[in-house]
N, C-alpha and C positions, 0 to 999 in steps of 0.2 A: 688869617694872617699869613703872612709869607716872610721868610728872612732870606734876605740877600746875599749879607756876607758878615764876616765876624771885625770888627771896630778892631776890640783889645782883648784884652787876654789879664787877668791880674794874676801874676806869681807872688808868694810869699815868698820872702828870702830872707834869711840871716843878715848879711852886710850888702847894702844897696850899692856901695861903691865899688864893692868886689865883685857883684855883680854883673856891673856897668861895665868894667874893664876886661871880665872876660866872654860876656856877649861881643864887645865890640872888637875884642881880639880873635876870638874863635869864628865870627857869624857875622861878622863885618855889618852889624848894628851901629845905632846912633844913638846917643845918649840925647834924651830932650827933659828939658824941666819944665813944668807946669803948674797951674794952680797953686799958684805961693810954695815955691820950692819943692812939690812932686817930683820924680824920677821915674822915665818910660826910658823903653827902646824903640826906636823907631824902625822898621823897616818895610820895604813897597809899601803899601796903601794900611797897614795895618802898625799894631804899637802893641808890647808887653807892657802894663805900668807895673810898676813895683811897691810891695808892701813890704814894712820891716817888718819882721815878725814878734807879735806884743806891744806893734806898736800902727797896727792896720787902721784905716779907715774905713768909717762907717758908710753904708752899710758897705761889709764884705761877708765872706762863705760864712757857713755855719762853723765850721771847724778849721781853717784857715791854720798851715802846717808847708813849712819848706821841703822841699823833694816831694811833694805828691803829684808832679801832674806828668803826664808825656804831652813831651809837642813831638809834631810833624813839619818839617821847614823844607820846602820845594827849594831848588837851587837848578841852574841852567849851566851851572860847572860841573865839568865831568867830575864823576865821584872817583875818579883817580887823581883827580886834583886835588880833592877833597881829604880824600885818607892823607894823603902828603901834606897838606897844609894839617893836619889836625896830629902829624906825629910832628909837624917843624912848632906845634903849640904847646907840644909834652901833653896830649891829651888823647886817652888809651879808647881806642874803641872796641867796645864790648859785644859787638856781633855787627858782622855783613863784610862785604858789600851780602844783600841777601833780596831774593825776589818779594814783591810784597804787592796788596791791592792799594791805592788810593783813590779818594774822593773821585778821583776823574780816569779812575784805569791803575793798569800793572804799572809796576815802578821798582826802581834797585835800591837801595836803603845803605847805611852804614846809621849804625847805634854808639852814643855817649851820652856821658854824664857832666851835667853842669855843675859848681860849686855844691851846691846844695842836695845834688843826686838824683834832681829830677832827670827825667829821659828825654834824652833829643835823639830825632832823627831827620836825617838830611835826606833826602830823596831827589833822584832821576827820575821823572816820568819817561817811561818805553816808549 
């Protein structure tokens, strides 16, 4: 077997609507609905869908819990754009700019928290 590339991503989350408006206000996502009124975010070639939490579909994780996961999200905007857009969003970042490795090499990172308190970080690739 060989895998290419990753589809989705399933988050758990508390409020899917809260979700939705500050994915698409902090990380310039898109809200898409599907399969009889599902909730994803859309962005490039990949999609977050979203579970409420206690109220997941089957099958999901074994333990299935909001704030457990880190993403990693590549952007082509300077990460001084980036910190500036994320204090004009009232959203505190918790480490960086900071050197870091990724999937494809070195890269500059800045760290925050989503609703729920999972970890995002936004990365420059070098």
């Amino acid at each position: 077997m060989q895998i290419d590339c990753i589809d989705h991503i399933v988050l758990t989350v508390r409020d899917i609507e809260a979700t939705c408006a500050f994915y698409e206000r902090v990380l310039g996502m898109h809200t898409v609905t599907f399969a009889g009124g599902r909730k994803g975010l859309a962005f490039g070639s990949q999609k977050l869908n979203l579970h409420q939490a206690g109220k997941e579909f089957e099958p999901k994780a074994l333990h299935p819990v909001p704030g457990a996961i880190d993403l990693c999200f590549i952007t082509s905007v300077p990460l001084t754009e980036v910190m500036q857009h994320l204090s004009a969003c009232d959203v505190a970042i918790i480490e960086g700019p900071v050197n870091k490795t990724g999937a494809q090499g070195a890269m500059l990172s800045v760290y925050f928290r989503d609703l729920d308190g999972n970890l995002i970080e936004v990365s420059n690739y070098l």
